[in-house]
N, C-alpha and C positions, 0 to 999 in steps of 0.2 A: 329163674333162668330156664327151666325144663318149659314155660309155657311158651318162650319165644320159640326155643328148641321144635315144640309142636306145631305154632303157627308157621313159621317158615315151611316145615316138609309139608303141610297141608298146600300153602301157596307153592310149592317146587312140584309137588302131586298136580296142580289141578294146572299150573303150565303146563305138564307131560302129557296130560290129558287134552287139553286144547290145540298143543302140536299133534297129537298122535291124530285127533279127529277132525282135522284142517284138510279142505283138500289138496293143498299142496304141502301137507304134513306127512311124513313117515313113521311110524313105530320105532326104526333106530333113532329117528331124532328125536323123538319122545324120552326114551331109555337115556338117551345121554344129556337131553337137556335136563333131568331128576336128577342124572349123576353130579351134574357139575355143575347145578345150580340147589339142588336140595342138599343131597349126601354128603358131597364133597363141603363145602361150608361149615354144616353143620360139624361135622367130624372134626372139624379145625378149631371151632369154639368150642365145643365139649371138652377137646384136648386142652387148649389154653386154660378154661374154668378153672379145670380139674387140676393145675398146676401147684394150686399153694396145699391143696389134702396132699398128693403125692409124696410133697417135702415133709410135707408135717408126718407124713406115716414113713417115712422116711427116717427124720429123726427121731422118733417114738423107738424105730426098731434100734436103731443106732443107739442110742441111753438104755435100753433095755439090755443088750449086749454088751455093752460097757459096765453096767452094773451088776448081771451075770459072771462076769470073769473076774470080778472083787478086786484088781486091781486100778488103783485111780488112771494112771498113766499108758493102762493096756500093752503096756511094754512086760516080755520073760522076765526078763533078768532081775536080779535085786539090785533097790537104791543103791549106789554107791558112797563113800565118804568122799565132799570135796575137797576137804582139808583130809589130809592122812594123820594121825596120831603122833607127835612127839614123840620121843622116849630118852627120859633123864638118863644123863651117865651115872654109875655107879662111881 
């Protein structure tokens, strides 16, 4: 993933560079054509990639804390009885 990652900013670099040294190219159009064709992009795929580690370090934390509080149900209070106890007449 990381090499796509590299070749893309390398091609969005040497656009900015071709606009910048164009003679009807600008330096601002340079900077914004890397913005929002290298950086921009690439930051959006990084994010996505990176989406199923997130969860997963996510739920690592979440079981880890769950099983830290030694309770199964992570609930205060004590089980209760759902049936309540009889008690024989004398």
């Amino acid at each position: 993933m990381y090499l796509v990652v590299i070749a893309w900013t390398y091609v969005a670099l040497m656009m900015a560079v071709a606009e910048a040294n164009h003679p009807n190219g600008t330096l601002l159009g340079a900077v914004f054509t890397f913005l929002l064709y290298g950086v921009g992009p690439v930051a959006l795929v990084i994010y996505l990639m990176g989406r199923p580690a997130r969860r997963a370090a996510r739920e690592r934390r979440e079981a880890a804390a769950a099983a830290a509080s030694g309770e199964p149900d992570g609930g205060g209070e004590a089980p209760a009885d759902p049936v309540p106890p009889v008690r024989k007449e004398p």
